[in-house]
N, C-alpha and C positions, 0 to 999 in steps of 0.2 A: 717542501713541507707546507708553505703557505697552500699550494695548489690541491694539495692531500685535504689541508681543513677546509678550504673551501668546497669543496668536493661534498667532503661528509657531511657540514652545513648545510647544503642543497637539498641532499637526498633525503634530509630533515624534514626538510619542511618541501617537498613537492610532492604531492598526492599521488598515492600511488591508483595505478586502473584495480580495478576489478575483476578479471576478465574470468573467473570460477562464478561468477553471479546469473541468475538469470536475467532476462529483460524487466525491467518495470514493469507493472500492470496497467493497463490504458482500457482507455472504453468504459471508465467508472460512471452509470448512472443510477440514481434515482427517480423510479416511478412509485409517486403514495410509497408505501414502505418496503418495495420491494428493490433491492441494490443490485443493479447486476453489472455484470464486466465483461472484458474479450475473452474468449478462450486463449490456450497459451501452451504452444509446441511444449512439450515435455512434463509439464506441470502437471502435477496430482490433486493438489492441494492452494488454497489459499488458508493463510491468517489474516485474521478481519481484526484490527486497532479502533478500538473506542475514544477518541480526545487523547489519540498516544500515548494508550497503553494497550496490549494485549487484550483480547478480548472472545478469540472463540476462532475455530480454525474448521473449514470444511473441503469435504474432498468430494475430487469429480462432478462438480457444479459452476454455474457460474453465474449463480442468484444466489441472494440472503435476502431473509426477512428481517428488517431494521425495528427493535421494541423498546430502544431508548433513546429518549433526542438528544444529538450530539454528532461531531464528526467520525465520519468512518474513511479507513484508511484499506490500503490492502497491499500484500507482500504474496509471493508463491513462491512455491516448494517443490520439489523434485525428491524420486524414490532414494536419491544418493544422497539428501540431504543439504542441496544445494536452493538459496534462497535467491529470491531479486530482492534489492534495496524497497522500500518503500518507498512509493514518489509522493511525499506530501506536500504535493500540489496541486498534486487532484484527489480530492476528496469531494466527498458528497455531505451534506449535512441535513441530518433529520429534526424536524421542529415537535414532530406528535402527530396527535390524534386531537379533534377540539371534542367537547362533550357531546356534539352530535354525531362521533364519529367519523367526519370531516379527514382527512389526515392532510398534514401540511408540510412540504419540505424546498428548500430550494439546492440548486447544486454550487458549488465554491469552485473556481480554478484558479490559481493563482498564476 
């Protein structure tokens, strides 16, 4: 009995894999305000996270134009509705535009 609760104690708490997920997204960069990333076997689709939240989702690309300063994040999607984790780790973060039009951004990897 003791080896039973031990047992199910474990299975509690050890992470289970993922293995329905797609791959993370890699290859996130910022130039001036334009975000672009790797292409990505299977994926249709990315969702673009604003400071982690939801924020705008597009398909069969792999550029965005960035129009508010703050971190972007990005996740993909597949026709069967199958997501990759978001890696927020790498994220890009955008600073703006200065009053001359200037745009300014640096990129975050943690």
């Amino acid at each position: 009995m003791k080896s039973f609760l031990l047992l199910l104690a474990l299975t509690l708490f050890i992470p289970v894999a993922h293995a329905n997920n797609l791959p993370t997204v890699t290859g996130v960069e910022l130039v001036d305000d334009q975000m672009s990333w790797d292409a990505q076997e299977g994926a249709v689709g990315f969702n673009i996270y604003f400071n982690g939240q939801y924020y705008d989702t597009v398909r069969d690309t792999t550029r965005y134009s960035v129009t508010e300063p703050g971190r972007y994040n990005l996740t993909s999607f597949n026709d069967d509705g199958v997501f990759s984790l978001v890696n927020w780790g790498d994220e890009v973060t955008y600073e703006g535009a200065s009053q001359d039009g200037t745009v300014y951004n640096f990129q975050v990897f943690a």
